[in-house]
VEXMAR-902515 format. One record per residue: residue number from 1; x, y, z of N, C-alpha, C in turn. Coordinates in steps of 0.05 Angstrom, whole numbers, plus 5000, padded with zeros to 4 digits. Each point is the difference from the previous one (the first is absolute). Layout:
<recs>
{rec NUM; {X; Y; Z}; {X; Y; Z}; {X; Y; Z}}
...
</recs>
This chain:
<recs>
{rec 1; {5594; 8982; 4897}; {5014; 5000; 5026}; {4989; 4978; 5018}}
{rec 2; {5021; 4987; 5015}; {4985; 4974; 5022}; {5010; 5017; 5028}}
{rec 3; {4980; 4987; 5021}; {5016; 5004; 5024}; {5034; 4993; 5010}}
{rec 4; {5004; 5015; 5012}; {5028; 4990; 5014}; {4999; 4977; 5006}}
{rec 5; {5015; 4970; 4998}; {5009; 4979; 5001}; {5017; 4993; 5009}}
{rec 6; {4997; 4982; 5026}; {5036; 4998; 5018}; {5006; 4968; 4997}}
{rec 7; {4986; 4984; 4982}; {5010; 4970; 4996}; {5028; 5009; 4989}}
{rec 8; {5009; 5002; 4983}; {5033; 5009; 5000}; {5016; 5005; 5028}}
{rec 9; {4995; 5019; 5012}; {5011; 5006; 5015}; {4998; 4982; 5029}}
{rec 10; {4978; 4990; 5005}; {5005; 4974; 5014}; {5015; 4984; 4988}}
{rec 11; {5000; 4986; 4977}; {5029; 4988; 4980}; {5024; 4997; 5015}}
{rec 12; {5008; 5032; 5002}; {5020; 5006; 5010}; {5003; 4997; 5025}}
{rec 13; {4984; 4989; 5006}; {5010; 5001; 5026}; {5006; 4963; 5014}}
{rec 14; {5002; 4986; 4986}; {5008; 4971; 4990}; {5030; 4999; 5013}}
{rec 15; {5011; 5025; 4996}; {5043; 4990; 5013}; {4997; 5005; 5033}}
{rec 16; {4972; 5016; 5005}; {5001; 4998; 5034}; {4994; 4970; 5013}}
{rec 17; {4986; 4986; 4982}; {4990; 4976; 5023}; {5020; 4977; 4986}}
{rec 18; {5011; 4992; 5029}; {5018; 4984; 5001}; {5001; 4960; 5008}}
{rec 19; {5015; 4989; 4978}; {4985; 4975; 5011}; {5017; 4985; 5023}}
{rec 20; {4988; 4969; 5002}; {5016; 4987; 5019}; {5002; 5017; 5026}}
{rec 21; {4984; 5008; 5016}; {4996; 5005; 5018}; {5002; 4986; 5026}}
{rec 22; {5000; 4973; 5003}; {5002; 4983; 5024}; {5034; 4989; 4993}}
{rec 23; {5011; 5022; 4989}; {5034; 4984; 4986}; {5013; 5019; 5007}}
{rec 24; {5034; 4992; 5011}; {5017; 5025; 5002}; {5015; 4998; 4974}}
{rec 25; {4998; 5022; 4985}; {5007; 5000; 4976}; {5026; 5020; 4998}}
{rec 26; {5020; 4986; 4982}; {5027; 5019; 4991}; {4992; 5020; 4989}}
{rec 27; {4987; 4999; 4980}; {4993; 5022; 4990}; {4965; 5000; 4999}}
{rec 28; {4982; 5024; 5002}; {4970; 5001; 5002}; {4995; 4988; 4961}}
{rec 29; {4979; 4993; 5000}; {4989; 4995; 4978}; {4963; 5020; 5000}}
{rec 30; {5006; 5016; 4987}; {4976; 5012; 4991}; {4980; 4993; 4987}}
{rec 31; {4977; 5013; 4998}; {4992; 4980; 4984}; {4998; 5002; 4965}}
{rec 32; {5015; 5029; 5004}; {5008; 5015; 4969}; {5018; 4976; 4992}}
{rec 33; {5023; 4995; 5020}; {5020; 4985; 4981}; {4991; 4967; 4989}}
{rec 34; {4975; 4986; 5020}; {4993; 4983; 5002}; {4981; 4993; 4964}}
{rec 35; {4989; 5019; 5006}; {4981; 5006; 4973}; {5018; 4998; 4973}}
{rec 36; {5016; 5018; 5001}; {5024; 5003; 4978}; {5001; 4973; 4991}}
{rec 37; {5010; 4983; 5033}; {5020; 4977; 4982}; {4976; 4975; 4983}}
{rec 38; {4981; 5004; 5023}; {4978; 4978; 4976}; {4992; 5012; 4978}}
{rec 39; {4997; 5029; 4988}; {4999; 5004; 4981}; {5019; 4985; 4977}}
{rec 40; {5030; 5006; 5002}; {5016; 4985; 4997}; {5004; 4965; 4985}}
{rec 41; {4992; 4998; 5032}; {5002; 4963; 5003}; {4972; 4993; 4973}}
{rec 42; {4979; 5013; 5011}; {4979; 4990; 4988}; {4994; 4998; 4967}}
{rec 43; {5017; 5028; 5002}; {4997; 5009; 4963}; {5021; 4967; 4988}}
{rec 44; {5016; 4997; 5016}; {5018; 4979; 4980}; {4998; 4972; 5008}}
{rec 45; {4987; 4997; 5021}; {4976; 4970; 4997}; {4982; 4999; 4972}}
{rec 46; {4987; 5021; 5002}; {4993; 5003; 4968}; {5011; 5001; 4973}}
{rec 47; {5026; 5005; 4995}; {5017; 5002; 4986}; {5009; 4977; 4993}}
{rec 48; {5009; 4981; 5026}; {5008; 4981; 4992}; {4977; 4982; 4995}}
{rec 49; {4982; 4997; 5007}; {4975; 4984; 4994}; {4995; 5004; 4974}}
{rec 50; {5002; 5022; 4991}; {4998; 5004; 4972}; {5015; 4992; 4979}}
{rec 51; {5029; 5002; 5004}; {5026; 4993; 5000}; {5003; 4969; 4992}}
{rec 52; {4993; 4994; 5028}; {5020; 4971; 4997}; {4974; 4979; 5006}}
{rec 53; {4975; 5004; 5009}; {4981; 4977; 4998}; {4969; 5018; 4992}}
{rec 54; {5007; 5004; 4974}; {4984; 5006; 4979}; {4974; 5004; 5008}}
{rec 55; {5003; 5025; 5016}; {4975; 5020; 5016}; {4992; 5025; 4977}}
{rec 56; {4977; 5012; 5009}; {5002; 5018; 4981}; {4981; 5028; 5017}}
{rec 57; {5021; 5002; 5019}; {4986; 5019; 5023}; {5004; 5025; 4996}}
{rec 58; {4987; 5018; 5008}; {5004; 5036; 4993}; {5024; 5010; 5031}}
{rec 59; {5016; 4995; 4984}; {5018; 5011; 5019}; {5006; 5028; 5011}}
{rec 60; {4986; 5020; 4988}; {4993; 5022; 5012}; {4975; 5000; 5022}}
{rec 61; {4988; 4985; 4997}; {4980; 4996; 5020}; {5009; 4991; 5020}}
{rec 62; {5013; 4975; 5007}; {5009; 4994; 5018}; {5016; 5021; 5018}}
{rec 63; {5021; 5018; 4988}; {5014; 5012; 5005}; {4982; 5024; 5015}}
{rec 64; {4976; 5009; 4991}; {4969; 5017; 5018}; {4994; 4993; 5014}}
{rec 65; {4990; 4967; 5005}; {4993; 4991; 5023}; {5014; 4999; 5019}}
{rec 66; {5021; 4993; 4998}; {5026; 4997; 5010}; {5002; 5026; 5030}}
{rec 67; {4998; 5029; 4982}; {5011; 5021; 5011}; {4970; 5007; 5021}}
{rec 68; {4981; 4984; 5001}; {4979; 5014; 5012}; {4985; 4978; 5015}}
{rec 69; {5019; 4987; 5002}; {4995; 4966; 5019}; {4997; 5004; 5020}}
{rec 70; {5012; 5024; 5016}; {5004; 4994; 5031}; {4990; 5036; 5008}}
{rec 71; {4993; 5010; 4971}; {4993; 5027; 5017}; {4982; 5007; 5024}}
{rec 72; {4970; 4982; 5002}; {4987; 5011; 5019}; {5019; 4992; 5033}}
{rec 73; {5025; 4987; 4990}; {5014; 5008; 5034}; {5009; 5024; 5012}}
{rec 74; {5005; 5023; 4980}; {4988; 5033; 5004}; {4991; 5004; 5027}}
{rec 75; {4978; 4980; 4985}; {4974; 5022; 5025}; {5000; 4968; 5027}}
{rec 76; {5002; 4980; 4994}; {5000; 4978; 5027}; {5032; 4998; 5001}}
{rec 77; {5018; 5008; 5004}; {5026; 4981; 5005}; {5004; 4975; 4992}}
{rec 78; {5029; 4994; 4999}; {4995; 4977; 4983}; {5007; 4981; 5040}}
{rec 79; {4983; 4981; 4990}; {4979; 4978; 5033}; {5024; 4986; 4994}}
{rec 80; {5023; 4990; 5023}; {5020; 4979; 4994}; {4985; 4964; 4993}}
{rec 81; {5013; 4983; 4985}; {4982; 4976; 4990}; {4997; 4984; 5018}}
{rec 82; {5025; 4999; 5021}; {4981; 4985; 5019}; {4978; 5004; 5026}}
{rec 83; {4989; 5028; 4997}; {4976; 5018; 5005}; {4984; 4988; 4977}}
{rec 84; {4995; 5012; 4984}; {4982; 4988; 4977}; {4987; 4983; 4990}}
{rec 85; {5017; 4974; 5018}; {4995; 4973; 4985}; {4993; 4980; 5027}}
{rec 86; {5007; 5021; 5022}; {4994; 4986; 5024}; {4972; 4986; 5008}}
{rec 87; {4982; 5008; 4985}; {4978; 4993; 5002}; {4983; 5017; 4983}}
{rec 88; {4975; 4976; 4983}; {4993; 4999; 4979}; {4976; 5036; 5000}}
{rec 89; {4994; 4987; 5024}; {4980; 5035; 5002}; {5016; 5026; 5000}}
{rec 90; {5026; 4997; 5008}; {5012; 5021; 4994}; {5012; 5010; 4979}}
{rec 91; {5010; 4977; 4982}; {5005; 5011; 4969}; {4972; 5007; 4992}}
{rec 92; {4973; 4988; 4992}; {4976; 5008; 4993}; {4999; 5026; 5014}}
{rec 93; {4998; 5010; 5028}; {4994; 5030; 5009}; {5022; 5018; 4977}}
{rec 94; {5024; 4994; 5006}; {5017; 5019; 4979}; {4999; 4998; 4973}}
{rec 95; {4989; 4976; 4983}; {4995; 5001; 4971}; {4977; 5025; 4999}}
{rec 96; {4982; 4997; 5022}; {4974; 5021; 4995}; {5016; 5030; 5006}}
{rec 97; {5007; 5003; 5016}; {5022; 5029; 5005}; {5017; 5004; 4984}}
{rec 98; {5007; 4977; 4988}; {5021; 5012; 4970}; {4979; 5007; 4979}}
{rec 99; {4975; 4988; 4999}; {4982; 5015; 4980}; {4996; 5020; 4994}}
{rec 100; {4992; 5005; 5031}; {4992; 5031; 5014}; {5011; 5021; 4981}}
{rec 101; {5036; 4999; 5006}; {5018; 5013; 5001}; {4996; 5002; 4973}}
{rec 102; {4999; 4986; 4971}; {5007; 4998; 4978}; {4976; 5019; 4994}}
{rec 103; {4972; 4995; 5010}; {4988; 5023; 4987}; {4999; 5028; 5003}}
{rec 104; {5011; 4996; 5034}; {5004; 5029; 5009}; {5012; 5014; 4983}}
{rec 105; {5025; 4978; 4990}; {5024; 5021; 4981}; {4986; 5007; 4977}}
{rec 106; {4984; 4976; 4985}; {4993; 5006; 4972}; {4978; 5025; 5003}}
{rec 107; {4982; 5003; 5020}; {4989; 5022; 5003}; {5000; 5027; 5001}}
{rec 108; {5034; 4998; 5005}; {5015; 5029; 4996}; {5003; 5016; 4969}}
{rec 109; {4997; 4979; 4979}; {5021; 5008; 4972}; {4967; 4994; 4989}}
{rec 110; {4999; 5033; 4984}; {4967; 5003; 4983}; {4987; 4975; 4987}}
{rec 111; {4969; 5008; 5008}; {4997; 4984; 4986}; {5006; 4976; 4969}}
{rec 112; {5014; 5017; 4987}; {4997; 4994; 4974}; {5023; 4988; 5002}}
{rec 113; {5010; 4997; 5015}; {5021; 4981; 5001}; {5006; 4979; 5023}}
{rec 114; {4980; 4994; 5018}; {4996; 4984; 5013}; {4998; 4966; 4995}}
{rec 115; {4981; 4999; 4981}; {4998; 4980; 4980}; {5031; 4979; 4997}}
{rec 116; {5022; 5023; 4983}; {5030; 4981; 4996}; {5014; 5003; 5027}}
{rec 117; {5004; 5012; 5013}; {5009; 4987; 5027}; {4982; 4980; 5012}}
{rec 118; {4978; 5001; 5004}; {4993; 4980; 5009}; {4998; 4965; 4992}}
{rec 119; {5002; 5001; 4971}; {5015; 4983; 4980}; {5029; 4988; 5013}}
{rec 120; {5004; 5021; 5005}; {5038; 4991; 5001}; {5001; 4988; 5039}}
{rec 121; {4987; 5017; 5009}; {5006; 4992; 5030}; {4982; 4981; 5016}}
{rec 122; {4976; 4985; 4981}; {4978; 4984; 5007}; {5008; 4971; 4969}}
{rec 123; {5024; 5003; 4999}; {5005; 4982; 4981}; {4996; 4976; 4997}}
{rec 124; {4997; 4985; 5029}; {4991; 4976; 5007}; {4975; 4995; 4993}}
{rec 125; {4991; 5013; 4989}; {4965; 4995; 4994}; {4991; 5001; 4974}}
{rec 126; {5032; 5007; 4992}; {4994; 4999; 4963}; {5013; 4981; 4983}}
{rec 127; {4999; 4999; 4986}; {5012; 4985; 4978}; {5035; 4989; 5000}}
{rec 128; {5008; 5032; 5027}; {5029; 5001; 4997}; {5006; 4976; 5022}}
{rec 129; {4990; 4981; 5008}; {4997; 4983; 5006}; {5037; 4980; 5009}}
{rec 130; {5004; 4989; 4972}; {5031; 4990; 4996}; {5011; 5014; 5003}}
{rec 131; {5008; 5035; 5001}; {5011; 5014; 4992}; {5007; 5002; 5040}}
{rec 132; {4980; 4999; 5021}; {5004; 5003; 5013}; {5005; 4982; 5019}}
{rec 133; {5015; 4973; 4995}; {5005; 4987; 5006}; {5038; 4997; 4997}}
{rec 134; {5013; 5018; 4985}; {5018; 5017; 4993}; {5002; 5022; 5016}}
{rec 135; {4985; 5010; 5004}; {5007; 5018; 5016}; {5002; 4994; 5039}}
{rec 136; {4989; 4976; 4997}; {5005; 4984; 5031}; {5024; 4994; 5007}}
{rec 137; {5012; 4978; 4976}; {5017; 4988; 5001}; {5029; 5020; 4988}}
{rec 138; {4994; 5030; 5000}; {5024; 5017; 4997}; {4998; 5003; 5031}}
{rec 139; {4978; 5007; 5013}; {4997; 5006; 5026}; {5012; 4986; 5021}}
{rec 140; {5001; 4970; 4991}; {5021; 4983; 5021}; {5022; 5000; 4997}}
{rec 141; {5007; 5002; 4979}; {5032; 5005; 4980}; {5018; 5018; 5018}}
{rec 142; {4977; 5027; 5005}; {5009; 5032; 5010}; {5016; 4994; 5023}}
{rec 143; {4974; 4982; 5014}; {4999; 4994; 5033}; {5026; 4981; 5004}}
{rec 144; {5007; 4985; 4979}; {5021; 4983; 5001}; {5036; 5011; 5001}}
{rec 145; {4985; 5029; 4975}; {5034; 5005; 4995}; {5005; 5028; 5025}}
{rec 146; {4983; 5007; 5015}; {4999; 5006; 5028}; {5009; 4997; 5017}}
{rec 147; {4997; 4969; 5001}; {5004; 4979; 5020}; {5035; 4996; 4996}}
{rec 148; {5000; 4998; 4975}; {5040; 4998; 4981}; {5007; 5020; 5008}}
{rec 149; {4990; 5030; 4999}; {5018; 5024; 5008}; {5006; 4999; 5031}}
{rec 150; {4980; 5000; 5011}; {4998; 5000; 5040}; {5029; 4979; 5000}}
{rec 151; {4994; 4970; 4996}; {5016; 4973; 4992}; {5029; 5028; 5003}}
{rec 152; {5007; 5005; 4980}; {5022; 5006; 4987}; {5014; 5027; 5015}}
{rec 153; {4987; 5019; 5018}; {5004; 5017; 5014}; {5009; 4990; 5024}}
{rec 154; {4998; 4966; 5009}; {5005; 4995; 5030}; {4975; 4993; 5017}}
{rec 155; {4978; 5004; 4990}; {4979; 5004; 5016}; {4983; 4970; 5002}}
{rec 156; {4999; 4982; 5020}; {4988; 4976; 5002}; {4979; 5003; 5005}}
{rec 157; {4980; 5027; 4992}; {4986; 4998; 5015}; {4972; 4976; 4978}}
{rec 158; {5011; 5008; 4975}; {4980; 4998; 4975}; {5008; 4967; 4994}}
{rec 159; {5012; 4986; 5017}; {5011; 4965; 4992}; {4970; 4990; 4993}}
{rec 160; {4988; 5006; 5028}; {4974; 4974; 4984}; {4978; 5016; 4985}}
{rec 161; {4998; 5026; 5001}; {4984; 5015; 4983}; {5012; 4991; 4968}}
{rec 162; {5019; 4995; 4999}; {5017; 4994; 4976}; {4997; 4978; 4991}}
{rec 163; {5003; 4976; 5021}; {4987; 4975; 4999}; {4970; 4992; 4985}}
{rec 164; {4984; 5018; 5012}; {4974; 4998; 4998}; {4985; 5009; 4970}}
{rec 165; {5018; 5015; 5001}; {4998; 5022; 4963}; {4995; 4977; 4986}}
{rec 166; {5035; 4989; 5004}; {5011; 4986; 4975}; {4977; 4975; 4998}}
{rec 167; {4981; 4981; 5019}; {4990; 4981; 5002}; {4977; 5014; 4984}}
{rec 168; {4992; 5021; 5006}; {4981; 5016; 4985}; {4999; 4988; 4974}}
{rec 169; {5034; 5020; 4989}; {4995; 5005; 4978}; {5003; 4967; 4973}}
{rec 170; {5012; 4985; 5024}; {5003; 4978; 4984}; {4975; 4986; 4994}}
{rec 171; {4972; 5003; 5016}; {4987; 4992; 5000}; {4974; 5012; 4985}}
{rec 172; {5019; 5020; 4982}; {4973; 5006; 4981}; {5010; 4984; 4979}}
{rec 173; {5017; 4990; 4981}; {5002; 4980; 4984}; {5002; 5011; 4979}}
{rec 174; {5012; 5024; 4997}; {4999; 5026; 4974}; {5026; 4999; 4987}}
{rec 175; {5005; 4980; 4976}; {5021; 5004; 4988}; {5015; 5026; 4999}}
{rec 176; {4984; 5023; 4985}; {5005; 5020; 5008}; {5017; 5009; 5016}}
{rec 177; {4992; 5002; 5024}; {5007; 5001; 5031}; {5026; 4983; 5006}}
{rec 178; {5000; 4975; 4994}; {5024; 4980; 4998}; {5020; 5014; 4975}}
{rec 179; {4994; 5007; 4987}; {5025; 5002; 4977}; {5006; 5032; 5016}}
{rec 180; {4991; 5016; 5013}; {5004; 5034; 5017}; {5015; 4986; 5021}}
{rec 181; {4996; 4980; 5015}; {5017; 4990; 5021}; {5026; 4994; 4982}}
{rec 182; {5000; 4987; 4983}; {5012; 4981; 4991}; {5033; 5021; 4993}}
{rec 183; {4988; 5020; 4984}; {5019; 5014; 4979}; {5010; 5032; 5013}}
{rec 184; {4983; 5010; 5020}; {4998; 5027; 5005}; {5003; 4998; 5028}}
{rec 185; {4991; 4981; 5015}; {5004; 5009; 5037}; {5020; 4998; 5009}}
{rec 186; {5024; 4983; 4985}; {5025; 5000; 5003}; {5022; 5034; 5013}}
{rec 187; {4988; 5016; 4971}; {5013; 5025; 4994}; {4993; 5022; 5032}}
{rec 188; {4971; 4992; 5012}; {5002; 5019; 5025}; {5017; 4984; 5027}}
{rec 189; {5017; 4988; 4998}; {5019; 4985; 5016}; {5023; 5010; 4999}}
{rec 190; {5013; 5023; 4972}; {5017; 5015; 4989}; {4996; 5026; 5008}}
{rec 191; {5030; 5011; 5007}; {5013; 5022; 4994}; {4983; 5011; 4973}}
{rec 192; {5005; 5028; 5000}; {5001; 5018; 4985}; {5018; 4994; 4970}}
{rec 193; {5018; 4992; 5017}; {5025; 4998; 4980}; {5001; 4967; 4988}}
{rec 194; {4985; 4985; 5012}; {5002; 4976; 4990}; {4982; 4995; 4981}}
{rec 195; {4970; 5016; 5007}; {4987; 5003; 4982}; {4998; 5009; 4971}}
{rec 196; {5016; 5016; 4996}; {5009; 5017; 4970}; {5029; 4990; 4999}}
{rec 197; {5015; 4980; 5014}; {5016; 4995; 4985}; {5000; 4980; 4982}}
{rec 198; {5000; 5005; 4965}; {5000; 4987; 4981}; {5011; 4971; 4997}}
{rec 199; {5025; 5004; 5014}; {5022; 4974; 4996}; {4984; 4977; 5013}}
{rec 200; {4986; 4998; 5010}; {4986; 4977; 5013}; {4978; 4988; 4984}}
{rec 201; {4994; 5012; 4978}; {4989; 4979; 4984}; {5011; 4992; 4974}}
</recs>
């Protein structure tokens, strides 16, 4: 028998904290749904890396790191970026508060299992290295097709947040990433119905 354990149940609690906070948003973005979509994005940056420029990445991994990228915002909220980035001592104060938070959590779930979460959620320090450089660049992807939904609801509010993504994302230089722009960002610009309709290709 282990003690009672509430890292799960903090987990769950991921659809309460909401992002884009300094934005009037059409619809809220959580940070459950946020998580989802770089899981997503990120698993098939890997896919296609594997795919089409002869990578040979563990695409289930990616797809782990993926889902546990942004959890210690749980316990800090997720800090809007241009808070964060406003100045250099203040991303450093919150990298150390996002630490905090990651062990607080891993401290919850028994010992004997502390070890592989901490693997998965301190990934930057391991080997998973490339893998999480994939999982960044699903992260701008998210923030981009965001920026396309808000876009697409009427809402001006996300123009240069949208702007800013895309300079982002162009500027990691990730075939990858270019062939996801290229082939797939099209389709969230679509209807429901435009999307599954077959006759168009």
């Amino acid at each position: 028998m282990i003690d009672n354990s509430n890292f799960f149940a903090i987990l769950s609690r991921m659809k309460y904290v909401n992002r884009w906070g300094l934005m009037r948003n059409a619809r809220m973005e959580s940070l459950s749904d946020h998580t989802l979509d770089v899981v997503f994005i990120a698993h098939a940056l890997v896919v296609i890396a594997n795919t089409y420029y002869d990578a040979a990445l563990d695409e289930g991994r990616v797809a782990l790191l993926a889902a546990f990228h942004d959890a210690p915002e749980i316990i800090t909220g997720d800090l809007p970026t241009p808070v964060k980035y406003f100045d250099p001592e203040i991303k450093q104060s919150y990298d150390r508060v996002e630490q905090s938070a990651k062990k607080k959590m891993i401290a919850q779930l028994p010992e004997e299992m502390q070890l592989t979460y901490d693997g998965i959620m301190n990934a930057e320090e391991s080997e998973d290295d490339i893998l999480i450089k994939y999982v960044k660049a699903a992260d701008k992807l998210s923030a981009l097709i965001k920026c396309i939904e808000e876009e697409r609801s009427g809402n001006q509010d996300f123009e240069k947040a949208k702007e800013a993504t895309m300079k982002t994302i162009q500027g990691l230089k990730m075939p990858e990433v270019d062939f996801f722009l290229d082939n797939f960002l099209p389709g969230y610009y679509m209807t429901l119905d435009e999307q599954t309709d077959q006759s168009q290709k």
